[in-house]
C-alpha positions in Angstrom: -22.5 -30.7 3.7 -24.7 -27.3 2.9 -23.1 -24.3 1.3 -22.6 -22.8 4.3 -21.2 -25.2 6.2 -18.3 -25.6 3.5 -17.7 -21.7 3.4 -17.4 -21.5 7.1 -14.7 -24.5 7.0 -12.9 -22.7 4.0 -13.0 -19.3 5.9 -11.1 -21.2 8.8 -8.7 -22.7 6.9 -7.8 -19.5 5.5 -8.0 -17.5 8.8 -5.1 -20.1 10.2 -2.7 -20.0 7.2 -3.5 -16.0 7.4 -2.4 -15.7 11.2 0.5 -18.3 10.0 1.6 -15.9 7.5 1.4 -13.0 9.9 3.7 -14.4 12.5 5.9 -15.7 10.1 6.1 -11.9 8.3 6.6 -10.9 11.8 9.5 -12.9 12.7 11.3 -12.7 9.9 11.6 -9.2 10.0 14.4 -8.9 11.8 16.8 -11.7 9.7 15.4 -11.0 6.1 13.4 -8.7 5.1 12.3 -9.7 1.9 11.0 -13.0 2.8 8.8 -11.0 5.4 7.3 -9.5 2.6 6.5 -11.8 0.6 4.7 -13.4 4.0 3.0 -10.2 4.3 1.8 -10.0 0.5 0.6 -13.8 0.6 -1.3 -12.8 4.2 -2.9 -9.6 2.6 -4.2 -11.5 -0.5 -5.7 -14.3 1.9 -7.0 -11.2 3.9 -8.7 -9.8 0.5 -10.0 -13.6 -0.1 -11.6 -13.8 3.7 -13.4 -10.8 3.1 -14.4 -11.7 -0.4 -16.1 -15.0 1.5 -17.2 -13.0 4.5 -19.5 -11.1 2.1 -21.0 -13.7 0.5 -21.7 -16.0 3.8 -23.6 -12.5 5.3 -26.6 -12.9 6.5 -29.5 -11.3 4.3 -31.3 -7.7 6.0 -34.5 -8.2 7.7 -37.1 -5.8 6.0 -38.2 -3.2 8.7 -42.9 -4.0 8.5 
C-alpha cells in the first residue's frame, strides 16, 4: 500500500469519527452541556489533525514554462 493510499484511508477514518463527534456535540447539547463540549474539543483537534494530513497529501504546483 503507497503512502498515499494509507493517508487517504487515515484521512477517512478521521473524517467519520469527526462527523461522529459533531452529531454527538450536537445532540447532547440540549441534556448536558459539558459532555457536548468535550465532543466538540475532541472534533476540533481531529479537525486540526485532517488539515494537518490534507496539507501533506497536496498535490505539488505545476511550474508555469
Amino acid at each position: 500500500m503507497s503512502n498515499s493510499s494509507k493517508i487517504k484511508e487515515h484521512k477517512n477514518k478521521l473524517l467519520k469519527q469527526y462527523k461522529q463527534l459533531i452529531e454527538d456535540a450536537y445532540n447532547f447539547r440540549q441534556t448536558d452541556s459539558a459532555l457536548s463540549d468535550i465532543s466538540e474539543y475532541r472534533a476540533l483537534k481531529l479537525l486540526d489533525q485532517l488539515n494537518r494530513l490534507n496539507f501533506l497529501s497536496r498535490e505539488p504546483l505545476q511550474s508555469v514554462s
